[in-house]
SEVEXKOL-476188 format. One record per residue: x, z, y of N, C-alpha, C, O in turn. Coordinates in steps of 0.001 Angstrom, whole numbers, plus 500000, padded with zeros to 6 digits. Layout:
BEGIN
XZYXZYXZYXZY ...
# end
This chain:
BEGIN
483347153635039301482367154509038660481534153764037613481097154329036611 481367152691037844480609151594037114481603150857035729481039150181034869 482508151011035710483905150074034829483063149484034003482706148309034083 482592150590032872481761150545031783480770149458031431480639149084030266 479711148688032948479287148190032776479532146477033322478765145521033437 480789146648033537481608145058033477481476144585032881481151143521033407 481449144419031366481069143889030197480031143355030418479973142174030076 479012143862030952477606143208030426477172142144031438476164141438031439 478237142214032333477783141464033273478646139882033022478543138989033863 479649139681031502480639138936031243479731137633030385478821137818029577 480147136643030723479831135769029733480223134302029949480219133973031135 480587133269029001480971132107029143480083131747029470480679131470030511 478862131341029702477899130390029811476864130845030869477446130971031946 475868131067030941475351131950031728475367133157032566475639134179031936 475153133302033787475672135111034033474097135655033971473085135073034361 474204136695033477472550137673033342471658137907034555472074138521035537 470548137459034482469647137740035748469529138989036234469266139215037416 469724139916035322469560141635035340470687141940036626471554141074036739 470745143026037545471509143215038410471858145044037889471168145881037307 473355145059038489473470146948038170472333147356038313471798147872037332 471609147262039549470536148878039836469527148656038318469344149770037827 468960147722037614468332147320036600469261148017035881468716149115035774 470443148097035250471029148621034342470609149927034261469839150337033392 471327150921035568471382152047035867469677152753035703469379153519034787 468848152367036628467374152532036353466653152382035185465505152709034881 467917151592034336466851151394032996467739152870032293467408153315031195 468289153173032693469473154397031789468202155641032011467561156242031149 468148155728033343467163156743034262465738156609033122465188157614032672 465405155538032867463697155358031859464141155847030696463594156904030383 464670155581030203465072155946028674465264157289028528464976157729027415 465726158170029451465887159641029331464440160332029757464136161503029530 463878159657030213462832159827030573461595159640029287460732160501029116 461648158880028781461144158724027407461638158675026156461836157667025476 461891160169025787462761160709024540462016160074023638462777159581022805 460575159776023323460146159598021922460436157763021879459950156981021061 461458157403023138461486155876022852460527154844023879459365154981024263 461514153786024135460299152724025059461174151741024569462358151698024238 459871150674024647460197149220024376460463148161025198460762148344026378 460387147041024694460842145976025808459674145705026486460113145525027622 458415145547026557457379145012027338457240146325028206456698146242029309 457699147495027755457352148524028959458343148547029984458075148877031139 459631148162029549460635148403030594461009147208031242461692147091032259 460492146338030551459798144502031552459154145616032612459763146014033604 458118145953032316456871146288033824457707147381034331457249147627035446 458695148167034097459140149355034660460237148697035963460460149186037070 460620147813035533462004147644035851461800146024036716462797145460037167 460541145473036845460172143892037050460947143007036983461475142301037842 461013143050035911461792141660034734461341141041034153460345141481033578 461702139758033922461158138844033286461391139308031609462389139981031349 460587138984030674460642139092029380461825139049028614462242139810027741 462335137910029153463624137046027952464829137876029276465662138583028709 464915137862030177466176139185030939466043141130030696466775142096030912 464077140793029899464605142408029673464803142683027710464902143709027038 464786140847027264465328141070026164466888141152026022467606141528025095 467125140714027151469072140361027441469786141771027583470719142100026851 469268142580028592469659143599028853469716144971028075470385145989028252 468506144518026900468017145668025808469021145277024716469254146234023978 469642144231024411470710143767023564471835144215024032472505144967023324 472194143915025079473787143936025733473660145588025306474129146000024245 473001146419026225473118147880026383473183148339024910473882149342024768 472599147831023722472481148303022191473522147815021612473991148580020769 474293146425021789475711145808021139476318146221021912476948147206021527 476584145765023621478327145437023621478386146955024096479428147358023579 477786148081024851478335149332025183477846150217024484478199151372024724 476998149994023529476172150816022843475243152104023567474160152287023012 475370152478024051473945153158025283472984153501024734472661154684024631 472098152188024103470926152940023492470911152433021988471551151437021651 470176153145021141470104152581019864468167152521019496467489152958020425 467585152152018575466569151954017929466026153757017518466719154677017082 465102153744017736464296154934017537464509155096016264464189154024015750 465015156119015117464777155894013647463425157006013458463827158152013260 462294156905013477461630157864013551460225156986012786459394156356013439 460218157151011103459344156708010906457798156858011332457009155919011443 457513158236011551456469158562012343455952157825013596454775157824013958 456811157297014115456405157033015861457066155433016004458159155050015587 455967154609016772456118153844016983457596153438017429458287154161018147 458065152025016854459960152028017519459792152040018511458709151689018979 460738152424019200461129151921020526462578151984020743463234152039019702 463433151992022169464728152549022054465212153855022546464392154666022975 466068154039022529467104155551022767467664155457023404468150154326023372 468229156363024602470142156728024742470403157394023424469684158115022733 471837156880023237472793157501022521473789158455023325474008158718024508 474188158766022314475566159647023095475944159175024237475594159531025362 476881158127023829477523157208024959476357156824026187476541157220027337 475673156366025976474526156647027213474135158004027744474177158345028926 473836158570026943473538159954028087475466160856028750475689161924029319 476000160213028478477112161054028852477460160012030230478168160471031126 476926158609030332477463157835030981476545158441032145476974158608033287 475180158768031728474206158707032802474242160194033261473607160360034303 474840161359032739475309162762032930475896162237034215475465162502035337 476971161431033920478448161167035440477321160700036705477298161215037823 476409159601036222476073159102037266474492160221038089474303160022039289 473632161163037437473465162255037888473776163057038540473095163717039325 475401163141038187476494164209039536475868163455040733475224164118041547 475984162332040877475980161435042260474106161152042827473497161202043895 473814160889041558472409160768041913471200161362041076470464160767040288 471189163201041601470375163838040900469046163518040760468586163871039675 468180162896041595467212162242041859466272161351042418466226161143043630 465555160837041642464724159087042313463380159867042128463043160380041061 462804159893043039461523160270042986460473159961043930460722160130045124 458949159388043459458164158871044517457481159855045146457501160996044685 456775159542046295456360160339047367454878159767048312454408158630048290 454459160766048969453293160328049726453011160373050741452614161292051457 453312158724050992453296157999052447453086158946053619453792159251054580 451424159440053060451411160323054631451615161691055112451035162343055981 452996162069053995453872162782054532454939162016055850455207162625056886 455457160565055539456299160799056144455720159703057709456662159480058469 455196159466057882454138159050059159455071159074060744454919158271061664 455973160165060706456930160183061800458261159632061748458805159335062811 458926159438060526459774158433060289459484157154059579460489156443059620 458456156564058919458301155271058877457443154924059423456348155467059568 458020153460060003457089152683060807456074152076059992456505151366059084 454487152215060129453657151469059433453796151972057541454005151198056606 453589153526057470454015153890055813452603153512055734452592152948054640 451237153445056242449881153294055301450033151782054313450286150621054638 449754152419053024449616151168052086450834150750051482450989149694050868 452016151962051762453225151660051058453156152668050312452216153456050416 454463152884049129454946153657048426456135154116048739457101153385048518 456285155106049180458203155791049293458589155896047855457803155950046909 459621155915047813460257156448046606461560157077046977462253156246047564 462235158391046839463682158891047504464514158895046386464455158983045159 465380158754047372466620158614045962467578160119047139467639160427048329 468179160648045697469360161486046660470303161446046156470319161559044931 471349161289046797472502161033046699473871162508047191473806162999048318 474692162876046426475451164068046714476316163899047582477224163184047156 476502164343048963478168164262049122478106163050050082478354163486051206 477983162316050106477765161062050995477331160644051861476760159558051961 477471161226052448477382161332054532478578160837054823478368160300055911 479575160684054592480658159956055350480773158516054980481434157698055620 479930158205053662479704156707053953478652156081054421478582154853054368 477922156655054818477215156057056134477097155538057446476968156488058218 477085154496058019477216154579059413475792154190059792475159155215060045 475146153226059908474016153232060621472323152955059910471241153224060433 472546152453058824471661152754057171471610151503057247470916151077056325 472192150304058203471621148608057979472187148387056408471329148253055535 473557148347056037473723148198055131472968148484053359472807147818052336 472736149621053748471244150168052889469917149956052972469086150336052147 469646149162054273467930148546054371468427147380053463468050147163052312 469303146695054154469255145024053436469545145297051783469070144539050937 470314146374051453470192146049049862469252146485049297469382146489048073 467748147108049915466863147440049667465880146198049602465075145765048778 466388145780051032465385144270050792465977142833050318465471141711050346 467576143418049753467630142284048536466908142542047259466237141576046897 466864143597046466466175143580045260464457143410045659463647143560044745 464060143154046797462600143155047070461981143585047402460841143130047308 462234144905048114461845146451048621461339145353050417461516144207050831 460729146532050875460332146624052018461200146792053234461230146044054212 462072148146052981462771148485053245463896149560052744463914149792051535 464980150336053712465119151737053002465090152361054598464989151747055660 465185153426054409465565154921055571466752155745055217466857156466054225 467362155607055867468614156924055205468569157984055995468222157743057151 468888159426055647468916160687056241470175161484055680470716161383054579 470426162158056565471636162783056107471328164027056540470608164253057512 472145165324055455471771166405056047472359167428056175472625168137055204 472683167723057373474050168698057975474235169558057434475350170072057511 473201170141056605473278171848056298472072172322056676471455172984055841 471440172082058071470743172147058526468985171694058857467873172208058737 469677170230059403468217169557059171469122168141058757470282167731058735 467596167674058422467197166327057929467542165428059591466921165512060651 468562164744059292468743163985060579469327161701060624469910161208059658 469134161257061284469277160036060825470537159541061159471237160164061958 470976158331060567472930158558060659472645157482062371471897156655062892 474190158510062650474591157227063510475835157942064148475730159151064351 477099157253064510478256157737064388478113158263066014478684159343066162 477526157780067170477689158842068196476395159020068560475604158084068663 476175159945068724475301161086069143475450162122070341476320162976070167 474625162184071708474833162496073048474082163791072232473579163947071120 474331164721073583473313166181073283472041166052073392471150166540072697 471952164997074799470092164433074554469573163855073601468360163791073403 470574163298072804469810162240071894469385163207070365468685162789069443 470146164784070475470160165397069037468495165394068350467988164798067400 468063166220069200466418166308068744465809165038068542464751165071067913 466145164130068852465388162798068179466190162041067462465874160852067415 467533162508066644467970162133065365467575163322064079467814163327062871 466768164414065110466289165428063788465276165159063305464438164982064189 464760164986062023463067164788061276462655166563061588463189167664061452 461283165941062112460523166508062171460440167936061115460751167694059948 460100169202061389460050170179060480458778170198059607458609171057058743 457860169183059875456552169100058419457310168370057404457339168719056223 458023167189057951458297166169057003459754167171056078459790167410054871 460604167504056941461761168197056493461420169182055109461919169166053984 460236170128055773459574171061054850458965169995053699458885170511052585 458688169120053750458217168461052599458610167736051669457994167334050682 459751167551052019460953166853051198461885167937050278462289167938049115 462013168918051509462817170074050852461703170323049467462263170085048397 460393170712049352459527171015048826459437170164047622459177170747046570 459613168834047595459674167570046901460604167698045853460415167717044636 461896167804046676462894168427045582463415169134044890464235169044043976 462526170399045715462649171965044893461932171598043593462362171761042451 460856171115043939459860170807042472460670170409040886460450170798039739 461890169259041592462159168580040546464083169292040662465084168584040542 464078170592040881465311171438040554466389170712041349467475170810040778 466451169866042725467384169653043266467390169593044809467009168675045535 468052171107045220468111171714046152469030170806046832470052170284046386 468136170637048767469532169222049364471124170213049360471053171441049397 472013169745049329473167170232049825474317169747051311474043168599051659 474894170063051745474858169734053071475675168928052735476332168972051695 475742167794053891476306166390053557475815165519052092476568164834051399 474474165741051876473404164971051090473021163781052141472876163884053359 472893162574051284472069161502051818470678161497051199470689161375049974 469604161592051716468428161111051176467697159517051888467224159216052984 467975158647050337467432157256051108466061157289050520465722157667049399 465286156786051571463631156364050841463433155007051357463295154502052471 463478154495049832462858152748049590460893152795049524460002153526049093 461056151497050260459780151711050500459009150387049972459841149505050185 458471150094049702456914149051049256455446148865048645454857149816048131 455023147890048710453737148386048190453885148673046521453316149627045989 454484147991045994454608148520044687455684149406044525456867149346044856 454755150547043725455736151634043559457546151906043060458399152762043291 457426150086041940458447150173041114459301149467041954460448149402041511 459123148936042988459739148146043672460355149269044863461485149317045348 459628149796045021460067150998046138461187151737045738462112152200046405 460797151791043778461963152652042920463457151808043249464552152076043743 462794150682042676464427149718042823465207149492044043466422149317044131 463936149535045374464808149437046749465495150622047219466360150509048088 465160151859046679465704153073046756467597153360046017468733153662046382 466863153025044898468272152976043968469300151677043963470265151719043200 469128150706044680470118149701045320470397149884046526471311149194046978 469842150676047263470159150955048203471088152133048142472060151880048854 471185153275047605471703154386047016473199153848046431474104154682046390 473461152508045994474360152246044755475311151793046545476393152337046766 474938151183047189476008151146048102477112152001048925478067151574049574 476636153528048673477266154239049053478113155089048179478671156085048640 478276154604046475478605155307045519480255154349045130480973154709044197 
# end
């Protein structure tokens, strides 16, 4: 699903500090800011160092072309998707309609200790069968620096947590709660993406928000 961005990850001499979820998340900012963003904003968006979010703003503008230079004498430069970027980030939308942050003390019954963190959810389509127990998705949450992640999967029904066997006693305490359920559903109605059954919803968590973003969406990239 990724081919495209093999390239940027190529080089004789150095390999790039930037990791996919940085690529992908920076695709996600840029559509997000049609009139253009620059490199010191998507340094703080994305927590990168200066000279890796000058690396990554080059590669994405030369070798795949993705984004180009704002031509807009009116408005401060910044950069763009191009074609080729928004069609790349169209495909990856099918899979991951939305990253979006949230408030902690909604979810109080499934995270342990949320006061003083930031959730951020990522959802993912279709992908309940690659799940088995969400370890694999905490740790790549707390490789990019995150806190943690949570994964949920959802039958059709309810919001429930993975795990490949499940007794009849054990059902009601792999189901989330119906405040939190109602509030997520609510979360995503807002932003036009209704769950569908066999949806994963992961929520990355930390004290910084952008970090919560990134532990969400590396965590998300493992099941794609």
């Amino acid at each position: 699903m990724f081919e495209e961005l093999d390239t940027l990850f190529q080089s004789p001499t150095i390999k790039p500090s930037f990791e996919k979820v940085h690529v992908i998340l920076a695709l996600f900012i840029f559509e997000e800011n049609k009139d253009g963003i620059g490199r010191y904003r998507l340094q703080k968006e994305l927590l990168i160092g200066s000279g890796t979010a000058r690396s990554l703003i080059k590669k994405l503008n030369e070798i795949i072309n993705f984004i180009t230079v704002l031509d807009d004498e009116n408005k401060k430069k910044g950069h763009v998707l191009t074609k080729n970027g928004m069609n790349f980030l169209k495909r990856i939308k099918q899979k991951i309609p939305l990253i979006e942050g949230g408030d902690p003390s909604e979810l109080e019954d499934i995270i342990i200790k949320s006061e003083g963190f930031n959730p951020c959810f990522c959802l993912i389509r279709n992908a309940s069968n690659k799940i088995t127990n969400g370890i694999e998705q905490r740790d790549a949450a707390i490789k990019i620096g995150g806190v943690g992640a949570t994964c949920l999967i959802f039958n059709g029904r309810d919001l429930i947590f993975p795990s490949q066997i499940i007794s009849e006693n054990e059902k009601d305490q792999m189901r989330v709660a119906n405040t939190t359920f109602n509030y997520i559903v609510n979360l995503f109605d807002k932003k036009n993406s209704q769950l569908e059954e066999n949806d994963v919803v992961i929520i990355g968590l930390d004290e910084n928000p952008e970090k919560a973003r990134l532990a969400a969406l590396n965590a998300a990239l493992t099941i794609l």
